[in-house]
C-alpha beads as a LAMMPS data file, in Angstrom:
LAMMPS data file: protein, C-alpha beads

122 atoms
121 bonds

1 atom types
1 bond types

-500.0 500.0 xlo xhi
-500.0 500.0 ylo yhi
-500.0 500.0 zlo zhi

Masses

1 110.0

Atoms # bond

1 1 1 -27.577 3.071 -292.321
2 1 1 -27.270 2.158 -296.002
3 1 1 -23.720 1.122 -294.973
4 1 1 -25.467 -1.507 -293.236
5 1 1 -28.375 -2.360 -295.098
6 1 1 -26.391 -2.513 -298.631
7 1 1 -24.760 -5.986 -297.389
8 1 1 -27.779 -7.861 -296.262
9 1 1 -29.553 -6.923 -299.497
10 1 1 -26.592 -7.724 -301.524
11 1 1 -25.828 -10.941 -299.212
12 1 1 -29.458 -11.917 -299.741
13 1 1 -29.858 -11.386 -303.480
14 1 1 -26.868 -13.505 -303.600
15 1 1 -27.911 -16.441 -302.079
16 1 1 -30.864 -16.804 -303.791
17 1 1 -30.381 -15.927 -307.217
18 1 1 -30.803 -19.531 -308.158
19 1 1 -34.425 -19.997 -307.909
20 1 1 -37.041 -18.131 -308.912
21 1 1 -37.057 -15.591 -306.985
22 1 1 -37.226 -12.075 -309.547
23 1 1 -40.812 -10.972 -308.122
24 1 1 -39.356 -11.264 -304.574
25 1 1 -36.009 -9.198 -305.277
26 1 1 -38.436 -6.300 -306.522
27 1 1 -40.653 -6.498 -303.726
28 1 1 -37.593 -6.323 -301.555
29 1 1 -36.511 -3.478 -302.981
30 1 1 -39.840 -1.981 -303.199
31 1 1 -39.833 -2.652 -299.128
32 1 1 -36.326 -1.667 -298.218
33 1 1 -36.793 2.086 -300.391
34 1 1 -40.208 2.706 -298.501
35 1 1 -38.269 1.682 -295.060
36 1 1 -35.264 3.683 -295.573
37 1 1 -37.481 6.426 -296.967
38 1 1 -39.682 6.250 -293.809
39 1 1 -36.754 5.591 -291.277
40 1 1 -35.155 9.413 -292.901
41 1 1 -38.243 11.627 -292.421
42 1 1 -38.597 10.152 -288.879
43 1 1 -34.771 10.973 -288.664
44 1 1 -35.690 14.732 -289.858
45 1 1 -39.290 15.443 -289.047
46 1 1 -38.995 19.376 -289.520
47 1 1 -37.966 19.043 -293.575
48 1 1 -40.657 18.563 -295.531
49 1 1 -40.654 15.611 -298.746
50 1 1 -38.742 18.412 -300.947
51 1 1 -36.539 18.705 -299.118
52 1 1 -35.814 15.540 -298.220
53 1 1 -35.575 14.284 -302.183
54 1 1 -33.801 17.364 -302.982
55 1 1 -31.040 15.817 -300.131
56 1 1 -31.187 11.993 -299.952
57 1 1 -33.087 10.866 -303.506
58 1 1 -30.711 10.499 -306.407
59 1 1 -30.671 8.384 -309.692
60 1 1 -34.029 6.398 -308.898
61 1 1 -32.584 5.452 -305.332
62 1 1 -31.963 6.735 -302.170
63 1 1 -28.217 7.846 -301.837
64 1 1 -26.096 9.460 -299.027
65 1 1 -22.325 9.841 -299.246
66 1 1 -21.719 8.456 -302.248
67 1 1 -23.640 5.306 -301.440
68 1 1 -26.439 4.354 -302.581
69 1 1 -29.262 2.165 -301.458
70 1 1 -28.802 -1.501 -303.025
71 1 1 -31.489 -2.584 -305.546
72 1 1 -31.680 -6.590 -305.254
73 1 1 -33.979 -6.142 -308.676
74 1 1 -30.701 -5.824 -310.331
75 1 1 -29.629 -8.931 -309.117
76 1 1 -29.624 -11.386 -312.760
77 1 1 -31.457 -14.365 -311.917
78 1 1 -30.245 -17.530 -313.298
79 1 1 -31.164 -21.518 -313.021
80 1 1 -27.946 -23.639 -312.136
81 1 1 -25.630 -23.148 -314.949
82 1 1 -23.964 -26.903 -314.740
83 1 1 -26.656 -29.164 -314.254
84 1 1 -29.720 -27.371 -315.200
85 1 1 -32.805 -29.847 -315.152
86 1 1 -30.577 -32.654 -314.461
87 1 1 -30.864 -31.885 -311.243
88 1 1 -32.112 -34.953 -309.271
89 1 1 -35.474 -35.229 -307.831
90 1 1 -37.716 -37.896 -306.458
91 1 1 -40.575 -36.178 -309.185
92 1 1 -38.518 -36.669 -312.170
93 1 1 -36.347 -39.450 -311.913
94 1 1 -38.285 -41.634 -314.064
95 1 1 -37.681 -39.292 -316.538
96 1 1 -34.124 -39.288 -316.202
97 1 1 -31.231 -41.958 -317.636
98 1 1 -28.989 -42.358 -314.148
99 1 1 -26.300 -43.930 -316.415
100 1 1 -25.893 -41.035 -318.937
101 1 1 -27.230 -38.232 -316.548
102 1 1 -25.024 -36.011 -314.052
103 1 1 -26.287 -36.548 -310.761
104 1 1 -25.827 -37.747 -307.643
105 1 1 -28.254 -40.562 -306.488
106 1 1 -29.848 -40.284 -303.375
107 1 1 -29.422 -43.395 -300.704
108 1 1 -33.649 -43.632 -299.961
109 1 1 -35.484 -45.997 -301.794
110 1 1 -36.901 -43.335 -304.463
111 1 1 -40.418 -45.058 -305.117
112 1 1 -40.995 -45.533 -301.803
113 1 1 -40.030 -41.761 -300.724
114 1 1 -42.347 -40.155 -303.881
115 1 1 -45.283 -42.850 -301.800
116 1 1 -44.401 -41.295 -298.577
117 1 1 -44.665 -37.422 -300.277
118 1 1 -47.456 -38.284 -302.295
119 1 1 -49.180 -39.659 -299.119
120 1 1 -48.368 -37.206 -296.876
121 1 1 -49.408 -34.015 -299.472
122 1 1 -52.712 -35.670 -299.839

Bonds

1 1 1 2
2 1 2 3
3 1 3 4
4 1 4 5
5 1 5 6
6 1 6 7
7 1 7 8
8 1 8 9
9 1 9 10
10 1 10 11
11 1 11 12
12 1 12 13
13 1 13 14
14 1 14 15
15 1 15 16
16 1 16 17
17 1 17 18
18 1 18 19
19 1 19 20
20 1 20 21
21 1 21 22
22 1 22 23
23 1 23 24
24 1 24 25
25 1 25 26
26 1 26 27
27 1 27 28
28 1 28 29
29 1 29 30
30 1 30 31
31 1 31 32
32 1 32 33
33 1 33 34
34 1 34 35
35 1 35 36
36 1 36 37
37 1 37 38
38 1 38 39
39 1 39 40
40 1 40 41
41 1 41 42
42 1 42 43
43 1 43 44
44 1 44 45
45 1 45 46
46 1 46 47
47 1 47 48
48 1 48 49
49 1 49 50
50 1 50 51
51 1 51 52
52 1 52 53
53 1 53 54
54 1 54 55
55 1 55 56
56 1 56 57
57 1 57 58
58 1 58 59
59 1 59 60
60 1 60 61
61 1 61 62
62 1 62 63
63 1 63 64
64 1 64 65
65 1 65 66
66 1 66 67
67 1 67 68
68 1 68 69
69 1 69 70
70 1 70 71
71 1 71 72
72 1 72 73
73 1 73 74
74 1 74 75
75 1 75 76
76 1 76 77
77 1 77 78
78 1 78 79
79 1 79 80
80 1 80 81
81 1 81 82
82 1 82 83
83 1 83 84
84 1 84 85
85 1 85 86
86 1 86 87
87 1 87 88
88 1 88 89
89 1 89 90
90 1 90 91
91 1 91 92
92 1 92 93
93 1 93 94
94 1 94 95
95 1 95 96
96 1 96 97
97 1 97 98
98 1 98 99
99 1 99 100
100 1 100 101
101 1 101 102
102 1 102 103
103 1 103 104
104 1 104 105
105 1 105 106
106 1 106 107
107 1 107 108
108 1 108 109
109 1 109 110
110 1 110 111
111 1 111 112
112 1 112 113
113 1 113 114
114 1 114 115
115 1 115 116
116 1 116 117
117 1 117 118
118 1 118 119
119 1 119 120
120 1 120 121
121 1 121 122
């Protein structure tokens, strides 16, 4: 099972790592443990929780095998290390210099498309 679990996680974490998304890891790893940890004493309903830590809990995590269950917690969080917040949006690009910024220009009419958001979140 961790076998299988350990690359969705890791897959996951992976993809998005760029936002802000720290809470959410930890919550997924908060779910996956309790899962995993619910999925083994259905597996083995005759041992009792002491025996099932004593077997399968290891180092803060579930392990089996020499594998251990992935923690997406761990994963380091960062913002986009090239462009940062020069990252083009229709909210700040009044804020921005096109000419001396890095970033692509999108081929709406920009005022018009923040008047169409602005109308439509209202």
């Amino acid at each position: 099972m961790l076998r299988t679990v350990n690359p969705v996680l890791k897959g996951w974490a992976a993809y998005f790592r760029y936002g802000a998304s720290k809470r959410t890891f930890s919550y997924l790893g908060w779910y996956a443990w309790w899962r995993l940890l619910l999925w083994i004493r259905r597996k083995h309903p005759s041992l009792t929780w002491k025996q099932l830590r004593r077997r399968y809990y290891g180092a803060d995590r579930i392990t089996e095998g020499g594998v251990g269950l992935y923690n997406p917690a761990k994963m380091r969080v960062q913002r986009y290390t090239f462009r940062g917040a020069q990252i083009s949006t229709p909210y700040n690009i009044d804020e921005m210099d096109p000419d001396g910024a890095r970033f692509r220009r999108t081929n709406h009419d920009d005022v018009a498309f923040v008047g169409q958001v602005s109308e439509y979140l209202a």
